[in-house]
C-alpha positions in Angstrom: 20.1 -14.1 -8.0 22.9 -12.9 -5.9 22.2 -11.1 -2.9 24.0 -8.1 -2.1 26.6 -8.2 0.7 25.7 -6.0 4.2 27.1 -2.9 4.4 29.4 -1.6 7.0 28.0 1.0 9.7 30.2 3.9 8.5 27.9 3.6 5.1 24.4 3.6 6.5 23.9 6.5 8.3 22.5 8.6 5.6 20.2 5.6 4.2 18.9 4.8 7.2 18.1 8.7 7.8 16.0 9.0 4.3 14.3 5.2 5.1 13.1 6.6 8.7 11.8 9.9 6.7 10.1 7.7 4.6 8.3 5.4 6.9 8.2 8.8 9.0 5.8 10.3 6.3 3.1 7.5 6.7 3.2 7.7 10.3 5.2 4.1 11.9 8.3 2.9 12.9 10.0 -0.3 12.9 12.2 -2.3 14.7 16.1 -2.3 13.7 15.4 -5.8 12.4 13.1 -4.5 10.0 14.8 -1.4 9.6 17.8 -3.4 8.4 15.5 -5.2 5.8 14.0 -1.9 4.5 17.2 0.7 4.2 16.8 2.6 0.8 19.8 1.2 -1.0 19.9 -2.2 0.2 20.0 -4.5 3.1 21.7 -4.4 6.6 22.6 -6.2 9.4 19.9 -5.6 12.5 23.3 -4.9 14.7 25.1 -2.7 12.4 21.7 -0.6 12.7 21.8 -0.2 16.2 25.1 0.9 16.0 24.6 3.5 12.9 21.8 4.9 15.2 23.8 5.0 18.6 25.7 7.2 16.9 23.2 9.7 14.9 21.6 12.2 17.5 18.9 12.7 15.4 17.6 9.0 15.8 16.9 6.8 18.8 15.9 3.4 20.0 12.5 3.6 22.3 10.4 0.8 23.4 12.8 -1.6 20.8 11.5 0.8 17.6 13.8 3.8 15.6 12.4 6.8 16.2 13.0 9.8 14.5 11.8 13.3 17.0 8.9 14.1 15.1 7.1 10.5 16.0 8.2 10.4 19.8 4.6 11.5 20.6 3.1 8.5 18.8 5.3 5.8 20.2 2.3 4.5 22.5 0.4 4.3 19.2 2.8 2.9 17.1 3.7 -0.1 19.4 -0.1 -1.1 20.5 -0.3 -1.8 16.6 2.8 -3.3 16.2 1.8 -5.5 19.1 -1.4 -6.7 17.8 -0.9 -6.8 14.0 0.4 -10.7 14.1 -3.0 -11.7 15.5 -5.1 -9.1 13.7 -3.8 -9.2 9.9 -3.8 -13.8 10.3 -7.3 -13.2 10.6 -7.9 -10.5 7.9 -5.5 -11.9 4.9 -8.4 -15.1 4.3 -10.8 -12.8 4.1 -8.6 -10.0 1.8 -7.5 -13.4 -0.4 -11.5 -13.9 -0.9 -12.3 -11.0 -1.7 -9.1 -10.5 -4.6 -10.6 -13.7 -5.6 -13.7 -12.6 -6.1 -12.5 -9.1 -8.0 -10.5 -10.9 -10.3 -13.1 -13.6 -11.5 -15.7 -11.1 -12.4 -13.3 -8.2 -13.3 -11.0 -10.0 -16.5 -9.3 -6.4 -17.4 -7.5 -6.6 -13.9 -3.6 -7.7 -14.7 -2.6 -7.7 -11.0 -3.7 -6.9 -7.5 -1.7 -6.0 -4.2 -2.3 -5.6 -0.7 -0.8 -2.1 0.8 -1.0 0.1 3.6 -0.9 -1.4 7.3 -1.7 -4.8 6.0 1.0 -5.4 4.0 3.9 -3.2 6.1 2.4 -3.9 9.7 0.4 -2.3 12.3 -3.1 -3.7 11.2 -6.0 -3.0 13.4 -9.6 -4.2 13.3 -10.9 -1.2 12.4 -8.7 -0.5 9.4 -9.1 -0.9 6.0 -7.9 -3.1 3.5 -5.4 -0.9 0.9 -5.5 -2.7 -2.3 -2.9 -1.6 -5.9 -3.9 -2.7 -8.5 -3.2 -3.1 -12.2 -5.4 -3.2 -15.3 -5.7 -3.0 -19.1 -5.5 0.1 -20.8 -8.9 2.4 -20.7 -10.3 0.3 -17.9 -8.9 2.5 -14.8 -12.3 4.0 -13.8 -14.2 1.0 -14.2 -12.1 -1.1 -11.9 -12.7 1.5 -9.6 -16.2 1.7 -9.7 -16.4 -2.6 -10.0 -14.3 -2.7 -6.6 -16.5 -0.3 -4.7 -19.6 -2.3 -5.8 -17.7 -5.3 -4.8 -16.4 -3.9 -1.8 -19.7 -2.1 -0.2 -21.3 -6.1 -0.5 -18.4 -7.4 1.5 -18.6 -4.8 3.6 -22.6 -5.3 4.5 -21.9 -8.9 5.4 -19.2 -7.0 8.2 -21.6 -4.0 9.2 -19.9 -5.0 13.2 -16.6 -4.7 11.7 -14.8 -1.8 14.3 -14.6 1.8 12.6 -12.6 4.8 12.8 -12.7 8.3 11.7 -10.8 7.2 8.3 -13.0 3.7 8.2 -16.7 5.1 9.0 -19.2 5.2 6.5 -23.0 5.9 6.1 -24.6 3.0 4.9 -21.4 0.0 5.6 -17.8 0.2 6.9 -15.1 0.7 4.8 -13.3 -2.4 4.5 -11.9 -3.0 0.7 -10.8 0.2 -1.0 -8.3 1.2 -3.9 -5.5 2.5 -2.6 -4.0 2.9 -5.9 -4.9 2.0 -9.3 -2.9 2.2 -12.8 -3.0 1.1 -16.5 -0.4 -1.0 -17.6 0.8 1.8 -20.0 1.2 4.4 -16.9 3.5 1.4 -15.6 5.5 0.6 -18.4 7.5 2.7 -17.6 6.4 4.9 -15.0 6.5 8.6 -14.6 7.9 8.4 -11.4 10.4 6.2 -10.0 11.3 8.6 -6.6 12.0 6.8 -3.4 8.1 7.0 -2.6 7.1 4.8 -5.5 9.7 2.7 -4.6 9.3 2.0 -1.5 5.6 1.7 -2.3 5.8 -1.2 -4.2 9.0 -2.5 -1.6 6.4 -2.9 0.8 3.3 -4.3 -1.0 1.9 -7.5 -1.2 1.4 -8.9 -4.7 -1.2 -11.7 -4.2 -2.2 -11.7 -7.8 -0.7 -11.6 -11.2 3.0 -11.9 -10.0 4.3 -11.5 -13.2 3.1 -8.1 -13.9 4.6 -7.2 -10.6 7.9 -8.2 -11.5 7.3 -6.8 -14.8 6.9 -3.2 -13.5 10.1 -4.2 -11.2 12.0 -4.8 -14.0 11.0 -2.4 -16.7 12.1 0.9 -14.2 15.3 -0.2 -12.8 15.1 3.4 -11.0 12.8 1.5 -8.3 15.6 -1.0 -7.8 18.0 1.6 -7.6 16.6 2.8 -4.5 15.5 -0.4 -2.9 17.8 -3.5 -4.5 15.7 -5.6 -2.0 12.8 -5.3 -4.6 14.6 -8.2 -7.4 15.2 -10.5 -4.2 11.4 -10.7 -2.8 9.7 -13.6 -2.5 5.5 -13.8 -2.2 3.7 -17.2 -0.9 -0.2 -17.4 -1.3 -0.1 -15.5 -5.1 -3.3 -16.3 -6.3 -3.8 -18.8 -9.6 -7.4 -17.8 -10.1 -8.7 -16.7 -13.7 -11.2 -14.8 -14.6 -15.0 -16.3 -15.2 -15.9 -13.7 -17.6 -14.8 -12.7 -21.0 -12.8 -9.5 -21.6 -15.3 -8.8 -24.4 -18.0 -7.6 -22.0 -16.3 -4.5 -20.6 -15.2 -2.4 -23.4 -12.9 0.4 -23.0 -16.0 2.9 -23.8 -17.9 1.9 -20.5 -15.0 3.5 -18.8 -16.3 6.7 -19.5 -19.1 6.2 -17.8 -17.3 4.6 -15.1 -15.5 8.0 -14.4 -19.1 9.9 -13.9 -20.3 7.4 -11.6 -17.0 7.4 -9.9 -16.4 10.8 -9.2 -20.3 11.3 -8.1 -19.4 8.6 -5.5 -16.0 9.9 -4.4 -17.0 13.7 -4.3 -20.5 12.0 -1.8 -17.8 10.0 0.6 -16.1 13.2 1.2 -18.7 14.9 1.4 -19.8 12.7 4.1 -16.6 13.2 5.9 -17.0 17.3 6.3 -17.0 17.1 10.0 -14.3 15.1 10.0 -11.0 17.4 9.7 -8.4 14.1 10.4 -10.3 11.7 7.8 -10.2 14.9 4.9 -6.6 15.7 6.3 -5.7 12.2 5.3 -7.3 12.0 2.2 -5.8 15.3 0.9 -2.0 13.4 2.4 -2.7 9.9 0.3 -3.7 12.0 -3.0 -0.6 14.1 -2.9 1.6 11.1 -2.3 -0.2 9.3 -5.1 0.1 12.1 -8.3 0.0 12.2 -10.8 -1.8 8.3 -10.6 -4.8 9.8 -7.8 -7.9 9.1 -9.8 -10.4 12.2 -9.9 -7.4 14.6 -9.3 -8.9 17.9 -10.7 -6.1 20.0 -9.2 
């Protein structure tokens, strides 16, 4: 596949704008570099971003990241993760690929999995979480959440001295392996929204199993590709070529049902748990609203 040519500064100023509102809504900043390889309607040079934002008062370089006003406060922040993700994430991806492994082998309904959130775009610290997207069969959404949370609170109880934050604290075990998003292949093919948002959600994930699904979704809404052309050029190493150990037979569609009350009881208990904690409900109420109409137990 071709890839498209760089564009000239005198187009980018208004991309590069909406792609620093966009990382700007989840809280980071890049380098130009990086910039470059993320501008909403395709790639461009690291140099001809410098020069677009020399030129655009509302941007500016700062400690070698574009920063739009509203995040000057957290530059501090933003670069002590940038600083240490390298180190950080090289030791967290073996343990994320295990863990995928593990989901898949005893989960057979789950089409695709993919690392998100400050794994996956950059910034990792040790007390974050692992984001995880995934994909399953039709009627299955509720147990795959339910079969990750049981999965995930027995990897997180071999890490109980894993570091915690407001967002990653939890009663019993930290929070380590969570759903970030997850959708049946029906609400994908095609989806109901294909906005910059979705797009750029899936620009920056990680698939690191069932690749082909990925690319399927890519392909069948060629809105997401309208925004980010970026997304039929990616490349992923380290997909996983595990298959599942158990038969789909065993989880019928009906036990999702089921799925959803235990589910919901667990999700309304974790926020329940986090009712003295305005910043950890504050983000929960942000993910949710970025994730309809896909947020499981949305009863807004």
């Amino acid at each position: 596949m071709a890839v498209r040519p760089l564009t000239r500064p005198a187009d980018v100023g208004g991309r590069l704008r909406r792609t620093v509102a966009i990382l700007e809504r989840r809280g980071y900043a890049v380098t130009p570099e990086r910039l470059g390889e993320l501008c909403l309607g395709g790639r461009v040079a690291a140099d001809d971003v410098r020069e677009a934002v020399a030129a655009d008062r509302r941007l500016a370089l700062q400690d070698g990241l574009v920063i739009p006003p509203g995040l000057r406060p957290a530059v501090p922040a933003i670069l002590r993760r940038a600083g240490s993700h390298d180190e950080h994430a090289a030791r967290c991806l073996p343990v994320t690929l295990n863990f995928v492994r593990a989901l898949v082998r005893i989960c057979p309904y789950v089409l695709s999995v993919s690392i998100a959130g400050s794994l996956a775009s950059g910034g990792f610290l040790p007390s974050d979480d692992v984001d995880l997207d995934l994909v399953v069969e039709d009627g299955h959404r509720h147990l795959a959440y339910v079969a990750l949370n049981l999965l995930g609170l027995a990897h997180a109880l071999r890490h109980r001295g894993k570091p915690v934050d407001t967002h990653t604290r939890r009663p019993v075990a930290p929070r380590f392996m969570t759903a970030n998003l997850i959708l049946e292949r029906s609400q994908c093919l095609p989806l109901a929204r294909q906005d910059e948002d979705m797009a750029y959600e899936l620009m920056v994930s990680r698939p690191v199993y069932g690749l082909a699904t990925w690319r399927r979704i890519v392909s069948t809404n060629p809105g997401l590709s309208d925004h980010f052309p970026q997304l039929e050029e990616r490349r992923f190493a380290e997909v996983l070529r595990d298959r599942p150990a158990l038969p789909g037979w065993l989880f019928p569609s009906r036990l999702d049902r089921p799925a959803r009350a235990l589910g919901g009881a667990a999700w309304r208990y974790m926020q329940w748990t986090r009712r003295h904690r305005p910043e950890a409900l504050a983000r929960v109420a942000y993910v949710r609203r970025t994730m309809r109409p896909y947020a499981l137990f949305d009863e807004s």
